[in-house]
C-alpha positions in Angstrom: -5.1 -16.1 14.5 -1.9 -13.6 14.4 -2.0 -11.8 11.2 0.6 -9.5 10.3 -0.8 -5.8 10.0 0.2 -5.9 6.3 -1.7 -8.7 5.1 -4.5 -7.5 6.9 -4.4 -4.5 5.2 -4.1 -6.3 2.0 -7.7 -8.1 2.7 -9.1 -5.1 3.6 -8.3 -3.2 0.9 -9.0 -6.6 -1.6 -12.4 -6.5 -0.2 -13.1 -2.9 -0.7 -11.2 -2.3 -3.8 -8.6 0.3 -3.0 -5.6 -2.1 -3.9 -3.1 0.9 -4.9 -2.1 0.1 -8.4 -2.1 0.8 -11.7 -3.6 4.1 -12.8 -3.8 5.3 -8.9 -0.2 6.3 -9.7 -0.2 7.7 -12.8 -0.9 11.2 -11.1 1.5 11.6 -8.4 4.1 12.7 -9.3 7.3 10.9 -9.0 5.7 7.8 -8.6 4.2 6.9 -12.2 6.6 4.2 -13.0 4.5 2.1 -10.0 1.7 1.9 -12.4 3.3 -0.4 -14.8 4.0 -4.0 -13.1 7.4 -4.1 -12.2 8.0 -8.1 -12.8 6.9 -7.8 -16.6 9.1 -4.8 -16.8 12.1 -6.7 -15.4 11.5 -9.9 -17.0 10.2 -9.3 -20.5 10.7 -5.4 -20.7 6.9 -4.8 -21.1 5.2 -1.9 -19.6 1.8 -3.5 -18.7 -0.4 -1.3 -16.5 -0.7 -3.2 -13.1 -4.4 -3.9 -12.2 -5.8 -6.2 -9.2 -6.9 -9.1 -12.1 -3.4 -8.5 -13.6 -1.5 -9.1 -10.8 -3.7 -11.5 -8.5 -4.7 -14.0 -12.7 -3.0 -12.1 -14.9 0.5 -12.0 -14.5 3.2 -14.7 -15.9 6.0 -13.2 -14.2 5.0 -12.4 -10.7 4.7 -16.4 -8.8 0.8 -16.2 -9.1 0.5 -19.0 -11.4 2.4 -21.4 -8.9 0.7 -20.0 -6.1 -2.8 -20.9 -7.9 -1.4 -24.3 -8.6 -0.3 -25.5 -4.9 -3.9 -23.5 -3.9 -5.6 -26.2 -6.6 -3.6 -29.4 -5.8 -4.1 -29.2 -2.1 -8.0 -28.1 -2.9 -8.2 -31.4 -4.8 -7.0 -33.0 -1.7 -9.4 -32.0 0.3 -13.0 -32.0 -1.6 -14.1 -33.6 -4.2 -16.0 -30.8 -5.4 -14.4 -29.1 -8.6 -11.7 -26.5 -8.7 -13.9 -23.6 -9.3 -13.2 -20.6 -12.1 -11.1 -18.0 -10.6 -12.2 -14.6 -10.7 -11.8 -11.7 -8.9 -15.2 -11.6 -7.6 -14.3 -15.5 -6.2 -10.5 -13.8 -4.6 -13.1 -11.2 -2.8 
């Protein structure tokens, strides 16, 4: 399969947990504004602290909810076995 380079770094960095987010900016300077999710900020004006759960289940601003939507309907589609609980342990 052709993968772009970015999305493979994405999995990787799913997998092993080094998703750069969140508090990982809070101490370079310049940059702390990254740790609060940008698509809250801009839609409601709340300064949530971005996090892998927050912005992959979390996040009512960001498209993830629709995303997890067209994942379940087409799921349904496929199997008859239930739509399982999503976690992040399950996204891994």
């Amino acid at each position: 399969m052709k993968i772009p380079p970015r999305v493979k770094d994405l999995m990787r960095y799913l997998v092993i947990g080094k998703i750069k987010c969140g508090t990982y900016w809070t101490n370079i300077p310049g940059y702390e504004e990254r740790a609060i999710c940008s698509f809250c900020k801009k839609k409601n004006d709340e300064e949530i602290v971005e996090s892998e759960q927050h912005m992959w289940l979390d996040c009512e601003n960001n498209g993830q909810n629709q995303a997890w939507e067209t994942t379940k309907k087409i799921w349904q589609k496929c199997t008859p076995r239930p739509w399982p609980l999503l976690s992040m342990g399950l996204i891994r």
